[in-house]
C-alpha positions, 0 to 999 in steps of 0.5 A, a space after each residue: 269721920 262719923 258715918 252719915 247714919 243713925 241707927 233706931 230701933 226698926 230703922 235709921 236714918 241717913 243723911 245724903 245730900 242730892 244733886 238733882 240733874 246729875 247725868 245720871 243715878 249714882 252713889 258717889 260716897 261719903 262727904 263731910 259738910 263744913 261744920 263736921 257733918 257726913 252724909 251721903 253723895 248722891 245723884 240722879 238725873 231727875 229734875 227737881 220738880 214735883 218731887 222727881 229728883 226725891 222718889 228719884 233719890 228713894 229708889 236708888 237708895 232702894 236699888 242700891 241696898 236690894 230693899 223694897 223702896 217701900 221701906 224708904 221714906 223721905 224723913 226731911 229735906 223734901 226742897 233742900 239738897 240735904 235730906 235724911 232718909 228713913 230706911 225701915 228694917 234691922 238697922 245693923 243689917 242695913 248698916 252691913 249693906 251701906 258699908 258694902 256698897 260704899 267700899 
């Protein structure tokens, strides 16, 4: 299975699919789509209303990685389920830290 990032070179880019009014703010791994497509499962317990659920989203993904949610942005997706993220900083060690918290 391809991991649901892409790396650049000062960022990448992830793709997670977000379940708004999950019960609460939680990674819950990696899933591949019908097509063969991964990304990552997450949730929060925002509505979404108003862009909640994404800054929401944003500073879980930020949390998570023990980066500045400053250095995420939402790249597409801002009505959909399924959104790319765009995660500034060295994207290897980015990776290296995805990696970690999804063990």
């Amino acid at each position: 299975m391809n991991p649901p990032w892409k790396l650049f070179g000062d960022h990448l880019r992830l793709a997670v699919r977000l379940t708004p009014n999950g019960g609460h703010n939680a990674i819950d791994g990696i899933e591949a789509d019908g097509g063969g497509e991964t990304h990552l499962k997450a949730r929060v317990t925002s509505v979404p209303e108003k862009g909640e659920a994404n800054k929401a989203l944003i500073l879980l993904i930020a949390q998570s990685l023990r980066i500045p949610k400053s250095s995420v942005s939402l790249a597409s997706g801002e009505t959909a389920r399924k959104k790319i993220l765009r995660i500034e900083g060295d994207p290897e060690d980015l990776v290296k830290k995805l990696e970690m918290l999804l063990r």
